[in-house]
C-alpha positions in Angstrom: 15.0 11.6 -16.8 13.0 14.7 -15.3 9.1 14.4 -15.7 7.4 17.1 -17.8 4.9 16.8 -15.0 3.9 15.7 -11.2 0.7 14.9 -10.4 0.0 15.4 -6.7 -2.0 13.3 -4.7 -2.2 14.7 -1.1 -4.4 11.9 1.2 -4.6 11.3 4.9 -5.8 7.5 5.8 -7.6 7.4 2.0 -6.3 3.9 1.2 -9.4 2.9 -0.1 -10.0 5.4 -2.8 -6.2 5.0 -3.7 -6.8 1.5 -4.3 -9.0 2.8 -6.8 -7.3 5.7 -7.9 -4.0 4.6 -8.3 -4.4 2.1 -10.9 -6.3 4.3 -13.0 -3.6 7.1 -12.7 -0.8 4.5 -13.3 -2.4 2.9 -16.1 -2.6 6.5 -18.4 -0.4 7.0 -21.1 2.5 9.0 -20.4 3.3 12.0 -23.1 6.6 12.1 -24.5 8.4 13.8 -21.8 6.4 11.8 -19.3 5.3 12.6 -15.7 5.4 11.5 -12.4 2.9 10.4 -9.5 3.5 12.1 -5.6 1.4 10.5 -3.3 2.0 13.5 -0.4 0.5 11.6 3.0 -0.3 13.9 6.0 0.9 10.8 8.4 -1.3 8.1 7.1 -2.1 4.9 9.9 -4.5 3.0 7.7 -1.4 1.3 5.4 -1.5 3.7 2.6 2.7 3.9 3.0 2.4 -0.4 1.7 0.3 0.4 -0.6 2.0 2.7 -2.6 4.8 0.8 -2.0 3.5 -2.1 -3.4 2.2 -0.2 -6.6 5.3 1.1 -7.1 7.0 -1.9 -7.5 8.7 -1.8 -11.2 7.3 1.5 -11.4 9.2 3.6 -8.8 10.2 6.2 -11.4 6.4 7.0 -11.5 5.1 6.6 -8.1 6.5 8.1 -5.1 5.4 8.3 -1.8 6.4 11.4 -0.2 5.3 11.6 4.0 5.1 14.3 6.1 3.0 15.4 9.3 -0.6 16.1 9.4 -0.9 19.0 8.6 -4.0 18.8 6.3 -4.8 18.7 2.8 -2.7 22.0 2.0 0.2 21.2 4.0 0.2 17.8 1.7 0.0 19.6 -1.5 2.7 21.8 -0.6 5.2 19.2 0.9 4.1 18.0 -3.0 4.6 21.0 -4.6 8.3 21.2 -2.8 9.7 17.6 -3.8 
């Protein structure tokens, strides 16, 4: 099924506040068309690639991870904005 919505995360080496953030974000009720969760990493080196990973486990129709170079906050939200 297509997600009525994305919500985009862009980060770059944030894993702490993800660890935070994620479970709140993941724990919201989903409206009837549901929605979906892009974590868009600007090339991460502080593990937030296993982290998502393991959040998304049983839940990978929510939570994707989706990488690209560092090319700051924008560039994130656009490599977002593009999957």
């Amino acid at each position: 099924m297509t997600p009525e919505f994305s919500i985009v995360v862009p980060t770059f080496n944030r894993r702490d506040t993800l660890e935070v953030v994620l479970p709140s974000l993941l724990a919201l009720e989903p409206p009837a068309g549901g929605f979906e969760i892009l974590i868009c990493d600007s090339g991460s080196t502080d593990g937030t690639d296993d982290l998502v990973a393991a959040l998304a486990a049983g839940q990978a129709e929510r939570l994707r991870l989706v990488r690209g170079a560092n090319r700051g906050r924008s560039g994130a939200r656009n490599n977002g904005i593009r999957a």
